[in-house]
C-alpha positions as CSV (number, residue, x, y, z in Angstrom):
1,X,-7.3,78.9,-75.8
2,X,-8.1,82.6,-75.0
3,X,-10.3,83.7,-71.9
4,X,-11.4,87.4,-72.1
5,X,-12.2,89.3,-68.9
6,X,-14.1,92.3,-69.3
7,X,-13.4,93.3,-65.9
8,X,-10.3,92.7,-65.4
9,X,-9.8,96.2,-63.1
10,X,-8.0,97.9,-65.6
11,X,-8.8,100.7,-68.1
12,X,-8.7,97.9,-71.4
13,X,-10.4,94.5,-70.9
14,X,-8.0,91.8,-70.7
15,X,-7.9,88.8,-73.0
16,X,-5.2,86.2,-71.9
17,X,-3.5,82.9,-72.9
18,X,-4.4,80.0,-71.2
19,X,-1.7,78.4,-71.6
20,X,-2.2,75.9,-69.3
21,X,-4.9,74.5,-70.7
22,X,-5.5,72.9,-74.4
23,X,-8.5,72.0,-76.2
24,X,-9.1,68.2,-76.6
25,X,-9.2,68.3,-80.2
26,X,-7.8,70.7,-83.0
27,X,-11.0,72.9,-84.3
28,X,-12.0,74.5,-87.5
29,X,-15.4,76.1,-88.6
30,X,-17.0,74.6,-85.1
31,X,-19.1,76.4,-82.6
32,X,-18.8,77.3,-78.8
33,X,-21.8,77.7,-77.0
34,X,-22.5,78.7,-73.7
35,X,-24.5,76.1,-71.5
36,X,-25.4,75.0,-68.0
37,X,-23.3,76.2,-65.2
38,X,-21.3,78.5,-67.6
39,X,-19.5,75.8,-69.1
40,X,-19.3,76.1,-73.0
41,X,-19.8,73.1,-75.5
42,X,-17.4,72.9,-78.5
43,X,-19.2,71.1,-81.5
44,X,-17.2,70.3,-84.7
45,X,-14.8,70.8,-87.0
46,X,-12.4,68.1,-86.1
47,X,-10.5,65.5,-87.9
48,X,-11.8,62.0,-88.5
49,X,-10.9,59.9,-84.9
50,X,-11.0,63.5,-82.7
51,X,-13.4,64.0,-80.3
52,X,-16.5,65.7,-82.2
53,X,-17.7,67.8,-79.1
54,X,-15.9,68.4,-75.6
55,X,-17.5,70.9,-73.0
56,X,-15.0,73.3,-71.6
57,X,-15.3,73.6,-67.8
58,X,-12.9,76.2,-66.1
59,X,-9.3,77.5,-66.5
60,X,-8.1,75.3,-63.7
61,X,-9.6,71.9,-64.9
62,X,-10.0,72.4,-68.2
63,X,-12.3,70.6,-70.7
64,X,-14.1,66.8,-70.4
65,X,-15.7,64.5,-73.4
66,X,-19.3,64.2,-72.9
67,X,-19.3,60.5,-72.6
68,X,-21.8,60.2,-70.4
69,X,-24.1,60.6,-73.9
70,X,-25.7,57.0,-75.0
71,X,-24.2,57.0,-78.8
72,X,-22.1,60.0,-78.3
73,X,-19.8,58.2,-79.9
74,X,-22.0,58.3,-83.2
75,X,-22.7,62.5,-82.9
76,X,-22.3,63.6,-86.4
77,X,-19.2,65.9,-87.0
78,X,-20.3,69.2,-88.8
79,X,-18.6,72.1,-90.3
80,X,-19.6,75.5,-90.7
81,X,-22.7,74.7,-88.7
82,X,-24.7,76.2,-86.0
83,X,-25.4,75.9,-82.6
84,X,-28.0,77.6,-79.7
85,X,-28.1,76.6,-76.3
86,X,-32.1,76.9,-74.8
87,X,-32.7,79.8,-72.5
88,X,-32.1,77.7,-69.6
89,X,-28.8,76.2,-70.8
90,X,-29.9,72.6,-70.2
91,X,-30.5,72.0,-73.9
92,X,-28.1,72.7,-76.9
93,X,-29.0,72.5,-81.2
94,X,-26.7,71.9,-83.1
95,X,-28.0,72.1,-87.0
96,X,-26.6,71.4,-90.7
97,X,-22.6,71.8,-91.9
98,X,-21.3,69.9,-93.6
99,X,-18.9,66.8,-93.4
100,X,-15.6,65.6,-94.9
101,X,-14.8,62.6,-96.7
102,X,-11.3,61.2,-97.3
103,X,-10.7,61.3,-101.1
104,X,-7.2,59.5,-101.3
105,X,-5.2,61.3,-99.4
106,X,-7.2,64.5,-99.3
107,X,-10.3,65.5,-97.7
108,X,-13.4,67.2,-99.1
109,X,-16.4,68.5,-97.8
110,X,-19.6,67.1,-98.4
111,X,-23.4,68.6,-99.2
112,X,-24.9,70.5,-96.9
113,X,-26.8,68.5,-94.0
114,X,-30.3,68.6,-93.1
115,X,-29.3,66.6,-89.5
116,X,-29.8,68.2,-86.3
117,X,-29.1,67.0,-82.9
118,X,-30.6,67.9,-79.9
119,X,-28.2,67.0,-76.8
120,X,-30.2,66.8,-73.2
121,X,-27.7,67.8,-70.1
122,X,-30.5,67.0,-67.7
123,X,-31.2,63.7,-68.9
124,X,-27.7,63.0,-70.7
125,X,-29.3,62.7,-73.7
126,X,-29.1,63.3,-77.7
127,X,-31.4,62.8,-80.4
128,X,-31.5,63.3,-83.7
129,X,-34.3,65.4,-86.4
130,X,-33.9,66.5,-89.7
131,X,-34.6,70.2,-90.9
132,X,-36.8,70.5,-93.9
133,X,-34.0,72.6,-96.1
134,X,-30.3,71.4,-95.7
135,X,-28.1,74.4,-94.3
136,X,-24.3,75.2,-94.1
137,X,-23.1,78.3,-93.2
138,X,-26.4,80.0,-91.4
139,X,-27.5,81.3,-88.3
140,X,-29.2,80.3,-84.9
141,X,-31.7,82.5,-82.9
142,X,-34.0,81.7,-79.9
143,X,-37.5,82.7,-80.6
144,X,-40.0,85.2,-78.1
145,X,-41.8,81.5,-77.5
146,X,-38.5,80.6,-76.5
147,X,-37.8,77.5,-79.7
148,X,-34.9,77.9,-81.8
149,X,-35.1,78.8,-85.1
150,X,-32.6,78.4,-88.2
151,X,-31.7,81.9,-90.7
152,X,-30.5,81.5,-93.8
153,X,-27.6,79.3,-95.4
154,X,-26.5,77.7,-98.5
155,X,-27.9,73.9,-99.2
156,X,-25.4,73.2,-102.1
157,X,-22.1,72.1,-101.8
158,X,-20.8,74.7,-104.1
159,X,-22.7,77.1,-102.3
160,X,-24.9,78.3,-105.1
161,X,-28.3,78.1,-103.4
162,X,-29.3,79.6,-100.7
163,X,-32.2,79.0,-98.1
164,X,-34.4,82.3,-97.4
165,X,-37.2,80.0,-95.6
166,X,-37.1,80.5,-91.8
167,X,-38.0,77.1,-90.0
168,X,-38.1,76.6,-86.2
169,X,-37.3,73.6,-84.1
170,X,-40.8,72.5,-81.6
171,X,-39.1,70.0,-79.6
172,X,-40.5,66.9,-81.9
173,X,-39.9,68.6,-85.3
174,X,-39.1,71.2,-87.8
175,X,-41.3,73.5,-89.1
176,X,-41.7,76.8,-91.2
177,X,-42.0,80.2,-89.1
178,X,-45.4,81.9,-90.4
179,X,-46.9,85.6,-90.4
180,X,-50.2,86.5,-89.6
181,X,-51.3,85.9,-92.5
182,X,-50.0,82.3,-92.7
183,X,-47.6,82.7,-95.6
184,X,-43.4,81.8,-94.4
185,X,-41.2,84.1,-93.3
186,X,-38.4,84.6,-95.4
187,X,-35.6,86.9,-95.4
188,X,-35.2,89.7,-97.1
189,X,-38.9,89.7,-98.5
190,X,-40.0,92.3,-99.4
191,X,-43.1,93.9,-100.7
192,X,-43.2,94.2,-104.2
193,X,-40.1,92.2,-104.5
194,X,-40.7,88.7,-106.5
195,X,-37.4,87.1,-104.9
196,X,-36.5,87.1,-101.4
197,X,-32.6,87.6,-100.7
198,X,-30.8,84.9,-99.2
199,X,-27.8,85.3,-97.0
200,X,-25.2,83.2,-95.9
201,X,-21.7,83.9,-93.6
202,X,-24.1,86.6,-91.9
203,X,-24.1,87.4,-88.7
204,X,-27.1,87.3,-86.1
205,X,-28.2,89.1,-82.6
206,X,-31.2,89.0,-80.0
207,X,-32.0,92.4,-79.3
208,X,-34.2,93.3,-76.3
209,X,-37.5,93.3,-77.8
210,X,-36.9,90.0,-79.2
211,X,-36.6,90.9,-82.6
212,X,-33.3,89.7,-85.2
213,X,-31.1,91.6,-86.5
214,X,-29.1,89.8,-89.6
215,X,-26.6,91.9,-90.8
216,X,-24.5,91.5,-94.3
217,X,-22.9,88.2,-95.0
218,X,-23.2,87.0,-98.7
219,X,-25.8,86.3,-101.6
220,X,-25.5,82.4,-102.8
221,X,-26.2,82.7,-106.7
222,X,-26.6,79.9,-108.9
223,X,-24.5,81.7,-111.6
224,X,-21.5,82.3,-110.0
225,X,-19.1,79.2,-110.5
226,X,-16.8,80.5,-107.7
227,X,-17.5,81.0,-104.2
228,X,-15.5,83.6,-103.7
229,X,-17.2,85.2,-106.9
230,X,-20.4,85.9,-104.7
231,X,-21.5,89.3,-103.9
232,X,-21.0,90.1,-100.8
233,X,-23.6,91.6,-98.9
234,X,-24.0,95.1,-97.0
235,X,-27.1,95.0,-96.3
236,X,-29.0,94.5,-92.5
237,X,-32.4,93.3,-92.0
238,X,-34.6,92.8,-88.9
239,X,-37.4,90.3,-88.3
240,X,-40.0,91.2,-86.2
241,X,-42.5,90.6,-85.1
242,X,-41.8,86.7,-84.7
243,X,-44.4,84.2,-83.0
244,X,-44.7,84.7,-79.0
């Protein structure tokens, strides 16, 4: 693990080795996501009979297993999935992925999930929804009105569709982000255009007004037989306004 200090009192912030200290689990395509107290919640990307999420506590002590969950033990284990921690840090989302299967003595990845699971560190609790569109490889914002909302993605396990419907998370359920007029915001819709442009492996910031910046990432296209075939996107959008 790496810690970087910004101010570490020299000229060039500092990253440094913490040698000391190892993650519970080896990680691939999980998250890390800041929440109560500082601390930082790693979600995902482990191997079948690894800890699915530990929560990283300091250099000198390391991290702990959340085991204080009821059914932690049945927390799904996602890949190339996103997470968002609630203004007040004592509520985390983690949506979609995917998750492997052993296939003899390989492993493959699964469709995209439409699972999300909403863990509780006032209550030491975790439940789980479902998203209306399943989502791998998209993007997590919180909201002016302070919910969570899900950009973007790909729902096919050859990554050939992609999700342009925005959909926020009210505490009991999904559902679709609307304009003014009532229609769903999408990305990359724009007038005149027929086909809003879907974006996946993008990247995603707040700024101060509140408004969501998505920048490049790439197009999912039901022609191309090859992920790697997809164009890849150098585009940037911004969504605002969104609902207060």
């Amino acid at each position: 693990m790496l810690s970087f200090d910004p101010h570490a009192g020299q000229s060039i912030p500092e990253f440094k080795l913490l040698s000391s200290v190892q993650m519970k689990a080896p990680r691939s395509s999980h998250t890390a996501t800041r929440v109560r107290s500082g601390h930082v919640l790693l979600y995902g990307g482990t191997a079948p009979g690894e800890p699915v999420a530990e929560i990283f506590t300091s250099e000198l002590v390391g991290s702990e297993i959340p085991t204080e969950f009821d059914g932690y033990e049945n927390w799904p284990n996602m890949y190339n999935h996103a997470a968002v921690a609630y203004p007040d840090g004592e509520k985390a989302l983690i949506t979609g992925g995917m998750q492997k299967t052993a296939d003899g003595s390989a492993e493959k990845l699964g469709e995209p999930l439409a699972t999300a699971l909403l863990i509780d560190f006032s209550t030491s609790t975790a439940q789980i929804f479902q998203m209306k569109n399943a989502r791998a490889f998209h993007q997590m914002a919180i909201l002016p009105n302070g919910l969570p909302a899900v950009f973007g993605g790909a729902n096919s396990v050859k990554l050939r569709e992609g999700v342009s419907v925005v959909e926020m998370f009210t505490g009991a359920s999904f559902a679709f982000v609307t304009d003014n007029n009532g229609e769903n915001v999408q990305l990359g819709l724009i007038p005149g255009n027929q086909l809003p442009l879907a974006r996946m492996g993008h990247t995603l910031n707040t700024l101060r007004d509140g408004s969501i910046l998505l920048v490049g990432g790439s197009n999912p296209s039901p022609i191309a037989t090859n992920p790697r075939n997809k164009e890849i996107l150098r585009s940037a959008e911004v969504l605002f306004p969104l609902p207060q």
